[in-house]
N, C-alpha and C positions, 0 to 999 in steps of 0.2 A: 271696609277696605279689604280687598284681595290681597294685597302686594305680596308678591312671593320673593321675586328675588329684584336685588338694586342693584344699577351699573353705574360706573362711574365712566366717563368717556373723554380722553385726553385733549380731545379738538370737537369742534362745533357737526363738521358732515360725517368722523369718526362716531362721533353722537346717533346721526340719522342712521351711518352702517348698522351699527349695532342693533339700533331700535327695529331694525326691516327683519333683523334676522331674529329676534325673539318672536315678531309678529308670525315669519314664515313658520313658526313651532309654534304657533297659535293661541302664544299669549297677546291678548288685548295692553296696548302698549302705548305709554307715553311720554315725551321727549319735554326734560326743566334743561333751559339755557343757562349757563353762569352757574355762580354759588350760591345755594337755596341759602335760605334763612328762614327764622318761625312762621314768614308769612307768606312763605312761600305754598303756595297747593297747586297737587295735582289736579288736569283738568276735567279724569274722570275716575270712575274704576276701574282698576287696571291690574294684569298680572306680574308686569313688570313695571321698572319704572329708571329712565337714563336720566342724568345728570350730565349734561354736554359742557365742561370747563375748558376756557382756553390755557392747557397747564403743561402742552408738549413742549415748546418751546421757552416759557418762563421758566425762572430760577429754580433754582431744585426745591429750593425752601421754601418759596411761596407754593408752588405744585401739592407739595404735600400737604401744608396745610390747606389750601383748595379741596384736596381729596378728602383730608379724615374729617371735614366741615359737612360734606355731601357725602361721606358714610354715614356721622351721627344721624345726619337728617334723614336719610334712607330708612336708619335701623328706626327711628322716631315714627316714619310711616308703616313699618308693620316688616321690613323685609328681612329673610332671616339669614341669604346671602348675599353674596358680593360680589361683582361680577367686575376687574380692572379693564378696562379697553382699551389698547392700542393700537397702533398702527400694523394692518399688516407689512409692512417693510420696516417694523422695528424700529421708527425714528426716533434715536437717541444720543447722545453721546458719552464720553466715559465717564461726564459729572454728572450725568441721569439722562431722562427722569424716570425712564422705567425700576430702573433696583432701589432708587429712596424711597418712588411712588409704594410700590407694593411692598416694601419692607414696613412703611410707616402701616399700611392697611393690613398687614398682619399680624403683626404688632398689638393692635386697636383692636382687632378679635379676638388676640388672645392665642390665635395659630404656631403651629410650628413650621410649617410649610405650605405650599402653595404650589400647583398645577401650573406650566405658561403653554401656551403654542398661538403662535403668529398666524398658521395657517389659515388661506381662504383660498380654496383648489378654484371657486367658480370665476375668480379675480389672477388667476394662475400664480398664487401662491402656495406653496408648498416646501415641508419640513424634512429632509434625509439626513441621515446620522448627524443631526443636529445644525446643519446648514440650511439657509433660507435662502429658496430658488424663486424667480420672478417666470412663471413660463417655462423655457430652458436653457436657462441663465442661472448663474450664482449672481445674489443680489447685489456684488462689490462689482461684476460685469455687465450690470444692468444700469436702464438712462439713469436708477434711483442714488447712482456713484454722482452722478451732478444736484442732485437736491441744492435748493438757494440756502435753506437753513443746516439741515441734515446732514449732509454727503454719506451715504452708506458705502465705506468700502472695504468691510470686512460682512463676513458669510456667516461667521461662526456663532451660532448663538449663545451658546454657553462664554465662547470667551469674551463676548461683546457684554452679555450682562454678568460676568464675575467682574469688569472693570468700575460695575457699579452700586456694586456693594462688598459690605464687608463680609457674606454669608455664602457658606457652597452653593454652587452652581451644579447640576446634575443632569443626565439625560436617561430619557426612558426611551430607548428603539424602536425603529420601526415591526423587527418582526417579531417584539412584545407587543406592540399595538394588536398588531392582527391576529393575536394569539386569544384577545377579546378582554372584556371589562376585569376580571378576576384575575388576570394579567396583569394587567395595568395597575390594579389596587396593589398587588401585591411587591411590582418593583417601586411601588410608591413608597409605600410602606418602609422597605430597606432602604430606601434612597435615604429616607426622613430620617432610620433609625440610626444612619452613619452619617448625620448629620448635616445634609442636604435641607435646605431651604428655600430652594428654588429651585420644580422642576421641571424642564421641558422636554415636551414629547413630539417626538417623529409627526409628524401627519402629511398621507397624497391624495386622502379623498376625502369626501363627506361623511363615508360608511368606517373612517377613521376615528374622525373626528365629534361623531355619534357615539364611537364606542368612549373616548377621552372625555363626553360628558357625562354620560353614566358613571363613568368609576371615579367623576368629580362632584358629583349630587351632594353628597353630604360638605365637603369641604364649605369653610366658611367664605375664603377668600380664594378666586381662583382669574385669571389673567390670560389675555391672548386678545386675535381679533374678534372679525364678526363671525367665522366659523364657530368656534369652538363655542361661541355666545349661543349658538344655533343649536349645534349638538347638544348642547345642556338642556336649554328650551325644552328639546322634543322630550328628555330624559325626567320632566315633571308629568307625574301621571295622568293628568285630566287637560291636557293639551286638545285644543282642534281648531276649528278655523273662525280665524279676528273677523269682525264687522266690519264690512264698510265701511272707509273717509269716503263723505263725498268730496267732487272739486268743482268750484265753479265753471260755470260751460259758456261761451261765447263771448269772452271778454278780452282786454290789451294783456299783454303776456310780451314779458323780458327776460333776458340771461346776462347778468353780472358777473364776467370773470377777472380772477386776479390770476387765479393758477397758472405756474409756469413749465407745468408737467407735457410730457410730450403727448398723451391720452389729450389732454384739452387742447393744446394747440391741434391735433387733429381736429376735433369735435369746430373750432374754432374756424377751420378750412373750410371742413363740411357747410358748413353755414353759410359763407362767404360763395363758397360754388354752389349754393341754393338761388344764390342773387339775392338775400334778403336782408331790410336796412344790417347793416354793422358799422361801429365805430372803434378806431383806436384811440384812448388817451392816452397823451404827451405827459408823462410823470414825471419829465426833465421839466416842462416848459411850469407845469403846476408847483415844483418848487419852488421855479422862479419865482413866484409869483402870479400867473398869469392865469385868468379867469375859466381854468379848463372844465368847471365844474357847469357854469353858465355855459359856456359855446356846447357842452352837451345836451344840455337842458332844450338849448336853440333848437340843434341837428333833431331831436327827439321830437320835439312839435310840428316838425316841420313831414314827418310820417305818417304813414299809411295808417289807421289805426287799426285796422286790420291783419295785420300783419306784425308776430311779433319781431322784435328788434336785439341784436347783442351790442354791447357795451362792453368794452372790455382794457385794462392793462396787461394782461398776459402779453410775453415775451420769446421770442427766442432765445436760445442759450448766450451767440454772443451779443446779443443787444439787453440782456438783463445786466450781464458783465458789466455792460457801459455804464448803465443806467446806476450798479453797484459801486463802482468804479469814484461815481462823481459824486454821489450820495452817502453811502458805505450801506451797507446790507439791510442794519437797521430801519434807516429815515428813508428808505426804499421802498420797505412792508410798509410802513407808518404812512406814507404818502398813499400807498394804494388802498390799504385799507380805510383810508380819510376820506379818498375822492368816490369810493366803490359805497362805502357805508352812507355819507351825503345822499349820492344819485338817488341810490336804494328808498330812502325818505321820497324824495320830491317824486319818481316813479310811482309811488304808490297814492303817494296824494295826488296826480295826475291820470288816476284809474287802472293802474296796473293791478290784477287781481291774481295770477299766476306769475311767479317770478323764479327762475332756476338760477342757482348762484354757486360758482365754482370755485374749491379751494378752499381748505379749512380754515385758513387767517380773515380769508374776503367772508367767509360765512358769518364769523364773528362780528366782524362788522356788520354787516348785514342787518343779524339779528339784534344786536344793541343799538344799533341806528334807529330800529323799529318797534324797540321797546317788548318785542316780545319775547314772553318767558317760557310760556309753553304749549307744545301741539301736540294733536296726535296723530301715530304712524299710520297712512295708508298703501297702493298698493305703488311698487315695484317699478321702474320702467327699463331699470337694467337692475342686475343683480349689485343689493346694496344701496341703492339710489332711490328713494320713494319719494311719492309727494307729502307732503306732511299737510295738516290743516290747522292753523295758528285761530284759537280764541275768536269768538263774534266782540272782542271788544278791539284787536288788531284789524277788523273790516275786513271777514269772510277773507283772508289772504291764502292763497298755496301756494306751499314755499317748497321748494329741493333743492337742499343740499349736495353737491358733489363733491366729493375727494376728487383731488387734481385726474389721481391714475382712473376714476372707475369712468365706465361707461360704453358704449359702443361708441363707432366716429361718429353717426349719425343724432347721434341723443339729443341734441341739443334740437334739432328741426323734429323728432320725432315724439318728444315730451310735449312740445308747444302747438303739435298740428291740430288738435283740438280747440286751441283757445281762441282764434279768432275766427276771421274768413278766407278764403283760398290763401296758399301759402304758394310759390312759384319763383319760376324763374324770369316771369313779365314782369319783375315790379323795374319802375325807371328810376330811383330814388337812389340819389345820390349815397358811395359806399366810400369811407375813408378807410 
């Protein structure tokens, strides 16, 4: 076993981010879903190695022990750091889980401190005197202020995670950043020695965020998105280019969204103005009771097999309201990630052999619908978004994962235009 360094990843497509961006630094890389245990194994040799838990959204206390379960195991496989994964837009709230998460995993190393930066410039995130900008936007004036679970409507990072913990909160600048790695160690250094436990650092580029993984090499425990996962990557000496995934070629190919981000509902658009089958599910009418799982299964047979299909409960902002409204927010997610993770099952028993699935909750489902534990990273179709290739014992499946925000509008026709036969705007096939 190689394993160099272990990630822990807070959501299931936060999982895939991360994994794309160890790959792009040219560690051989691969993605365990859920909480490992002894029997748990990786599915090959590999440089790195994620652990994708669903723990943004659960309880602070189940989170963490989630996390230091999948650090033992990590450290059990050979890895000698620790990489926390987050969201880039920082989804938290002031009872966590980011400052338990990472307090318990440095804690468990034995650290004093620990490195954060959210940043990912190629998703237009970025870090200035400690605020977190979406593009050129403060993230509190951005769509990520309506999150279903979330609502981010503070910028400040320091004061967003001093609310969740009991330990200093600190910042390292930008124009220490750019002053290079011997910079960075050094305001590291005094931050820790006046008692700083948490610290984040500025970042606007990549050429940033390469230098924040250099002067975090040695740290055992260190936190942020998929940037900064990136920058570290490159910052292991014997780094170069990952192997091939292959992916299957000429087969039925679907997209399962639950995401109600406004990136998907474009991508969602795009689709729809391709002319290509799509369906909406009724998540009011499937409470009710009413057989929305079947009449999809119907609509589904009833296509082109050549041509992939979306599926989808994504929402507009105020039709999710509704839908929260008469459900409450909980039995909302619970319903979709019910009807998404089902579908997901009988789709692939039905021959579906590429499948893209949007939304880190839908993901979850998804991948525990399907039993699968673990795959490995291939290449890219946007930045962050790879195809992953699950086990010959899950049935040759290629699965991608999307975070709600990542992707161009087109991704979703443009990831799938390989998998079957012509893709267009002649098909006649009835669109709900």
């Amino acid at each position: 076993m190689t394993l160099r360094i272990g990630c822990i990843a807070d959501d299931f497509t936060g999982g895939t981010d991360v994994a794309a961006a160890f790959r792009r630094a040219g560690l051989r890389t691969a993605l365990v879903f859920g909480t490992p245990d002894a029997g748990t194994a990786l599915p090959a040799e590999c440089d790195a190695a994620v652990v994708a838990l669903k723990s943004r959204s659960t309880p602070a206390d189940e989170a963490v022990a989630d996390s230091v379960t999948a650090q033992r195991w990590l450290w059990a496989k050979g890895a000698a750091q620790i990489y926390f994964k987050y969201c880039s837009t920082f989804d938290s709230t002031p009872q966590g889980n980011i400052g338990p998460v990472t307090d318990a995993l440095v804690h468990a190393a034995g650290g004093a401190a620990t490195l954060h930066c959210p940043a990912s410039p190629p998703n237009g995130r970025t870090v200035y005197q400690g605020h977190l900008f979406v593009h050129d936007q403060l993230l509190s004036d951005s769509p990520l202020r309506h999150h279903p679970l979330n609502p981010m409507t503070d910028s400040a990072l320091v004061r967003l995670l001093s609310a969740q913990t009991p330990h200093r909160v600190a910042l390292i600048d930008w124009p220490t950043v750019r002053r290079g790695v011997d910079a960075v160690r050094d305001a590291f250094t005094a931050h820790q020695q006046a008692g700083a436990r948490h610290i984040i650092a500025d970042a606007l580029t990549d050429d940033d965020l390469a230098v924040l993984g250099a002067a975090a090499l040695e740290l055992p425990v260190v936190a942020g998105a998929a940037g900064l996962a990136e920058g570290l990557g490159h910052a292991y000496p014997t780094a170069g280019p990952a192997a091939d995934v292959p992916l299957p070629q000429q087969v039925r190919a679907a997209v399962l969204a639950g995401s109600c981000s406004a990136r998907t509902l474009e991508q969602i658009a795009h689709f729809y103005a391709a002319g290509l089958p799509s369906l909406h599910l009724d998540v009011l009418a499937a409470a009710a009771g009413r057989d929305v799982t079947g009449e999809a299964l119907t609509w589904y047979d009833a296509q082109d097999p050549g041509l992939p299909v979306l599926i989808h409960a994504s929402a507009a902002p105020e039709e999710l309201a509704a839908v929260q409204a008469q459900l409450g927010v909980a039995e909302a997610a619970a319903q979709v990630e019910e009807l998404l993770g089902t579908l997901a099952s009988h789709l692939v028993e039905r021959g579906v052999r590429r499948l893209l699935v949007a939304g880190g909750e839908t993901s979850g489902a998804v991948t525990t619908a399907l039993g699968i534990r673990a795959v490995l990273i291939g290449d890219e179709a946007d930045p962050g978004v790879p195809w992953t290739h699950a086990t010959p014992e899950a049935g040759d499946l290629a699965l991608m994962l999307k975070s709600g925000n990542f992707g161009a509008p087109d991704l979703f026709t443009r990831a799938l235009s390989t998998a079957g036969t012509d893709m267009g705007k002649d098909t006649d096939k009835e669109q709900t």
